[in-house]
C-alpha positions, 0 to 999 in steps of 0.5 A, spaced: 095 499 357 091 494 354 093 488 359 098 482 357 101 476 357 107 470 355 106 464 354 113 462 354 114 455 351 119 450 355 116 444 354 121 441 350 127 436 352 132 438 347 133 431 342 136 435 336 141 439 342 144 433 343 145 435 351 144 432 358 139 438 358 134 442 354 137 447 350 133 453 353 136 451 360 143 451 356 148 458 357 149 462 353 155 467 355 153 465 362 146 466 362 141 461 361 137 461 354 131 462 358 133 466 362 135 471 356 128 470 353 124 472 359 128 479 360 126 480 353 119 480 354 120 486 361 124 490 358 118 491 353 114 492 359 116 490 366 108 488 369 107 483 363 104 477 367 109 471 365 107 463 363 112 458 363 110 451 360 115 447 362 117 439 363 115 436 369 122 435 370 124 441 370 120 445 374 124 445 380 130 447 376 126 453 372 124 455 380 132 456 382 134 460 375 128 465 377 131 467 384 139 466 382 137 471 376 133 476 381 126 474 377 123 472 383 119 480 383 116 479 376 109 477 375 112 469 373 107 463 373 109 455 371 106 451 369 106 444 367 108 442 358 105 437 355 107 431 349 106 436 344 106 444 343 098 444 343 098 442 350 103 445 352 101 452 350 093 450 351 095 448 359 098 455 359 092 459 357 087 456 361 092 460 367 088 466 363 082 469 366 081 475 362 078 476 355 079 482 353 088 481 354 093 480 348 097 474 348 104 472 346 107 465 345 113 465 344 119 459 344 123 460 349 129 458 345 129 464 342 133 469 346 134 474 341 127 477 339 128 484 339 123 490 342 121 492 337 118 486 334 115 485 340 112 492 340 110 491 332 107 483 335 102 486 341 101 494 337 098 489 332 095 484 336 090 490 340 089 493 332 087 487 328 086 481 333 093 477 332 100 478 329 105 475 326 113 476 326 116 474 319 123 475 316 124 474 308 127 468 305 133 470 302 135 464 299 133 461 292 127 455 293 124 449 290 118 445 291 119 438 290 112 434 288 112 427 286 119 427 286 119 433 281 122 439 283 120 446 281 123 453 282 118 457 286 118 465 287 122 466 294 118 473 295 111 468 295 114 466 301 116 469 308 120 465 315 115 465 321 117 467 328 114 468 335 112 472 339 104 471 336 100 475 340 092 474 339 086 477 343 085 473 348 078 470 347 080 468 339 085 463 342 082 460 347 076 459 343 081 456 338 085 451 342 078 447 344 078 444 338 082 437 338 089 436 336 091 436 328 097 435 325 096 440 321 097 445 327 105 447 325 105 453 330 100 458 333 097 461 328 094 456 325 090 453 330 087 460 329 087 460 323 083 453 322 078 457 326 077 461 320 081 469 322 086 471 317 093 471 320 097 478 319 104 479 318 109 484 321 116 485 321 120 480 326 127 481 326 133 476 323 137 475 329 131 471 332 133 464 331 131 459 335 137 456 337 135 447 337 142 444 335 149 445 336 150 449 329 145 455 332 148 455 339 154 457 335 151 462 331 148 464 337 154 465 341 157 468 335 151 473 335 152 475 343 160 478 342 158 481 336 
């Protein structure tokens, strides 16, 4: 097996949570949102080497849910954040030796991405140079230009998700370039480079959970 990675993205501090705490050290049903999120990515594969990119903060506090959750036998690395997603997801590949490796990077707040969409993500990434996951809009949209609005063609449109997984070499060389504010997530930085992006299937339940509505929704996603 091609040899592969995560960057799980914990950098944040959790403004829109309202909380004393990030929301992905937040429980949920008694386990730490982050906690959940790293057992996703060794179900998929248990040797799967593991980057955190969290706070300077909370990097003790990480440490102590590692080795209360008996994940101190994965391979788990961390890895200080920076002011924004770049940087924290530029200090998290530079831990990344190899060339040749397939890359995810996925938000840790986002505990309920399923097998299979990390399966499509790293299958696809190892065929085609990176992949994408990406949910249907279900709901009727308008675009609002100078104080117009118009309907829009939803089918046009698709819901963008993590885990993105890339050669490791296109996204390294990728994240060299200088910051832009155009750089809404991962695939973008890539895409700027000039690669088009491919899509795949993700998996509706992978919410990523940034207020006390989600959280709701997350903890009724756990008791059903």
């Amino acid at each position: 097996m091609q040899e592969q990675y995560v960057i799980i993205v914990a950098g944040g501090i959790g403004t829109r949570m309202k909380s004393d705490r990030p929301k992905q050290f937040m429980d949920l049903g008694g386990v730490p949102i982050i906690i959940r999120t790293i057992r996703c990515f060794l179900n998929y594969n248990p040797a799967i080497h593991i980057i955190i990119s969290v706070h300077k903060n909370y990097k003790a506090h990480l440490e102590g849910l590692i080795e209360k959750f008996d994940l101190k036998s994965a391979d788990i690395q961390i890895i200080f954040g920076g002011e924004t997603r770049f940087v924290s997801v530029k200090n998290g590949l530079s831990l990344i030796e190899s060339e040749e490796a397939i890359v995810g990077i996925h938000d840790a707040a986002r505990p309920f991405v399923s097998l299979q969409t990390i399966t499509n993500c790293y299958d696809m990434a190892l065929s085609k140079g990176n992949a994408v996951p990406c949910i249907s809009v279900n709901e009727s949209m308008r675009k609002i230009s100078n104080n117009i609005n118009n309907s829009v063609n939803r089918n046009e449109y698709k819901i963008i998700q993590t885990p993105q997984c890339f050669h490791a070499a296109k996204i390294k060389k990728a994240f060299e370039q200088d910051y832009s504010h155009a750089f809404t997530d991962d695939a973008t930085v890539l895409e700027s480079t000039g690669e088009k992006i491919v899509l795949v299937e993700g998996n509706e339940e992978n919410i990523k959970i940034t207020s006390p509505h989600d959280l709701l929704i997350a903890n009724a996603m756990l008791t059903k």
